[in-house]
C-alpha positions in Angstrom: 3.2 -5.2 9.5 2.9 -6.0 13.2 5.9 -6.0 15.0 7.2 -9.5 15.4 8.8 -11.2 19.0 11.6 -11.1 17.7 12.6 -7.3 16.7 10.8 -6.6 20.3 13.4 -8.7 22.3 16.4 -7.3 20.2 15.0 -3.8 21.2 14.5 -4.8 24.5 18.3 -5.1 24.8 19.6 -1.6 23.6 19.2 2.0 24.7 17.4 4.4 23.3 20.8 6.6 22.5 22.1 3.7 20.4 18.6 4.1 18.7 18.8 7.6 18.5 22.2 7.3 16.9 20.9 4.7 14.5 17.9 6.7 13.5 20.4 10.0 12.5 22.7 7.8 10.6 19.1 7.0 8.6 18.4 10.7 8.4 15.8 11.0 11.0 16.7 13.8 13.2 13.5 14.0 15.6 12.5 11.2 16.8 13.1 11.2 20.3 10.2 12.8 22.8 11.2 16.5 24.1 10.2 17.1 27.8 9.0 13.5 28.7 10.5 11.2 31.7 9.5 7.9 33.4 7.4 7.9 36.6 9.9 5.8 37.6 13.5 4.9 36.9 14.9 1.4 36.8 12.1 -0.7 35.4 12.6 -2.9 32.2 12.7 -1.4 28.7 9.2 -0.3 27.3 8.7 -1.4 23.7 5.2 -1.5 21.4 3.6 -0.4 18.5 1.7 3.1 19.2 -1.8 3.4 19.7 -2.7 7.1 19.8 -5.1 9.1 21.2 -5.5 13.1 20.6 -6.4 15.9 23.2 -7.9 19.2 21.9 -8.6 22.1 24.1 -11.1 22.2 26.5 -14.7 23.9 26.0 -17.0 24.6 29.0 -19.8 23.2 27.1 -18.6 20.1 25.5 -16.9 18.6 28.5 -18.8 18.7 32.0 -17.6 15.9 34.5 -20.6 14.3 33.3 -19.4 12.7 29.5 -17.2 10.5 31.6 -20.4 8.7 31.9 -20.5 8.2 28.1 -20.3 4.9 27.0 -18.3 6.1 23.9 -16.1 9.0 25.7 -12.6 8.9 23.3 -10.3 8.1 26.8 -12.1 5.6 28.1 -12.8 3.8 24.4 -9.0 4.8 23.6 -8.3 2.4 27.0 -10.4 -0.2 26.9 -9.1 -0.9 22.8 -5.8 -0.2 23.1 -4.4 -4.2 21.8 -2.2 -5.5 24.3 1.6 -5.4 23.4 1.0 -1.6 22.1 1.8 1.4 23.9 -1.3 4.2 24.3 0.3 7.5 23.3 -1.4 10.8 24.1 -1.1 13.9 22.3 -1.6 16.4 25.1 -0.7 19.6 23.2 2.8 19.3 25.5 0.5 21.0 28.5 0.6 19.2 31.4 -1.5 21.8 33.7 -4.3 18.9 33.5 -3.9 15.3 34.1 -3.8 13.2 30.8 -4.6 10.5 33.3 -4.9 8.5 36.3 -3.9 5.5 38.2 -7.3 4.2 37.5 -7.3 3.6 33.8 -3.3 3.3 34.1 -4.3 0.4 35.9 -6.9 -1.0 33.6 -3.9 -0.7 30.6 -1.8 -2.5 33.2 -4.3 -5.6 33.6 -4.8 -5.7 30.1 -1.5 -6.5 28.9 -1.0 -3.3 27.0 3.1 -2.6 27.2 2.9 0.7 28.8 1.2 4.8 28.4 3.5 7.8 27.0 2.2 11.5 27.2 3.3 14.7 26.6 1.4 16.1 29.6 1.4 15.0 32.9 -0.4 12.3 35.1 -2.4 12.5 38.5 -1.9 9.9 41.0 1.8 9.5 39.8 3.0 8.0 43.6 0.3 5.5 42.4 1.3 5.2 38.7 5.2 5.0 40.0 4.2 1.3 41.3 2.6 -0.5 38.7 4.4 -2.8 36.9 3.7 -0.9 33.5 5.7 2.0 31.9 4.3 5.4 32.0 6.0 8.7 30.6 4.7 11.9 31.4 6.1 15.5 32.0 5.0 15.6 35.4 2.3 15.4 38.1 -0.8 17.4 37.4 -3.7 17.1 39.5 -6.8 18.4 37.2 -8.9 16.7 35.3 -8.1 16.4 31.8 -11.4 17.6 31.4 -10.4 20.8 33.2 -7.8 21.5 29.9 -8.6 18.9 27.2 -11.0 17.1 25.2 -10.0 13.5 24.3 -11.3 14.1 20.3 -9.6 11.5 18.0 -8.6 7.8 18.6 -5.9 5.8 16.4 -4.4 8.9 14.0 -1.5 10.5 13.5 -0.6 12.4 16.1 1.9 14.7 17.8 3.6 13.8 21.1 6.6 16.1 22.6 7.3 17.4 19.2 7.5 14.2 17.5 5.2 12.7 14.8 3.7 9.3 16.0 2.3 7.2 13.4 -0.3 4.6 14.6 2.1 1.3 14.2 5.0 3.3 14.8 7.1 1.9 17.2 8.4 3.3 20.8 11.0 2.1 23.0 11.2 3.9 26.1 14.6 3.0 29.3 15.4 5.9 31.2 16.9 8.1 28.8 13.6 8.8 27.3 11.6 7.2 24.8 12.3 7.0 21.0 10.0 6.6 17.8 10.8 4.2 15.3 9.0 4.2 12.0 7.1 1.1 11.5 9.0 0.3 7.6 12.6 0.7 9.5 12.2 -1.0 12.4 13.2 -4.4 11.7 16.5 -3.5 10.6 17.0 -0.4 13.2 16.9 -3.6 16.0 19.2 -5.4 13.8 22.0 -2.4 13.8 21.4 -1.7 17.2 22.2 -4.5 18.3 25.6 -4.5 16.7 26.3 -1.1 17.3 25.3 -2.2 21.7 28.2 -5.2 20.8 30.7 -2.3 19.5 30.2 -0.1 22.2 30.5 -2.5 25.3 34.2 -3.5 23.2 34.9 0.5 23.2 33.8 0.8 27.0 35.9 -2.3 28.0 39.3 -0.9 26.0 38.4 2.8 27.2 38.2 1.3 30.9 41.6 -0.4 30.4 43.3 2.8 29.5 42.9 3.1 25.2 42.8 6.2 23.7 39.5 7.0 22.2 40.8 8.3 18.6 41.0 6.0 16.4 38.7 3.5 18.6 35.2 5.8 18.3 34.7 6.4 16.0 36.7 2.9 14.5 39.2 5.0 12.1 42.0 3.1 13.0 41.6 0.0 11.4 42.6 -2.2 13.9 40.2 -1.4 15.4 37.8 -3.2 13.7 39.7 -6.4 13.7 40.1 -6.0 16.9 36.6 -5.9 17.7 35.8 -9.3 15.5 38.6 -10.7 17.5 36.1 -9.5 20.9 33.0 -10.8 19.6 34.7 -14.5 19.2 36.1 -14.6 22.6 32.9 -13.5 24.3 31.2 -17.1 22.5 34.0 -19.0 23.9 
């Protein structure tokens, strides 16, 4: 099921902690990306279905600079069909010692609408990544070639990305913290509890700012604190 407008924009509006938490409650433990950061901190919340892509190691023999000028090389297929609105995830064995990519083909996910790049290795050109108005998560700069270390193999599959098993469909939401995986059968109603559990949390932030104790407030074991809360969410309508 394709991810609909809505559930996009109600992810666009929480964190990826509130979804971590969400996901736990659930009983998914390992869903957030080990080792991974934005190029660049401050830009708007990256959500979109995955479209995966898988690295394998390197052989001398299978990938000379040369197969770039294959018409059906796996990364430069994997780029150019990639639907907009998804998110290209590369599984790059967590070994960023060779770029996964480049501000080239970044740049031609940028242009065609797709929502942004996540890898578990590391990009070249990052300074030039950093400034494009698409998301990109990476371990860190790398210089190489991917063809230096990997071999772009299988396009659209299950895959692994910084420990985490990404289902194509799946969905990731990436802010600053990180990005998270949310299974495609959930996701509807993990935007829905987010969303409250964002509401719940400004309240708790606004009473902790004005002095309240937070026992009894987070968790809400004191149960006033609950009415209190619905009492909240009415003013802030007024």
């Amino acid at each position: 099921m394709a991810l609909s407008k809505s559930t996009r924009e109600k992810l666009k509006k929480v964190s990826t902690p509130t979804i971590a938490t969400c996901l736990y409650k659930k009983g998914f433990k390992n869903q957030f990306i080990q080792n991974v950061k934005s190029v660049q901190l401050g830009k708007p919340t990256m959500v979109g279905e995955a479209y995966t892509l898988r690295y394998i190691p390197a052989r001398e023999d299978r990938n000379p600079i040369t197969v770039f000028r294959n018409a059906d090389h796996p990364q430069r297929v994997a780029v150019e069909n990639c639907p907009p609105g998804h998110i290209l995830v590369i599984d790059s064995r967590k070994d960023a010692r060779a770029a996964s990519a480049g501000d080239i083909l970044v740049s031609r996910l940028m242009v065609r609408g797709v929502a942004g790049i996540v890898t578990d290795g590391g990009f070249r050109d990052s300074a030039n990544i950093a400034k494009l108005a698409i998301p990109a998560y990476h371990n860190r700069s790398s210089a190489p070639t991917n063809l230096t270390l990997h071999e772009a193999i299988d396009i659209n599959q299950p895959i692994a990305c910084g420990d985490v098993a990404v289902f194509p469909g799946d969905v990731l939401v990436g802010d600053d913290d990180g990005v998270m995986v949310i299974p495609a059968a959930i996701v509807d109603e993990v935007a829905d509890e987010c969303l409250e559990m964002t509401l719940f949390e400004k309240f708790v932030l606004e009473k902790v700012l004005d002095g309240r104790a937070v026992i009894g407030l987070y968790p809400p074991t004191n149960e006033t604190t609950l009415v209190d809360f619905e009492t909240w969410k009415k003013e802030q309508v007024k």
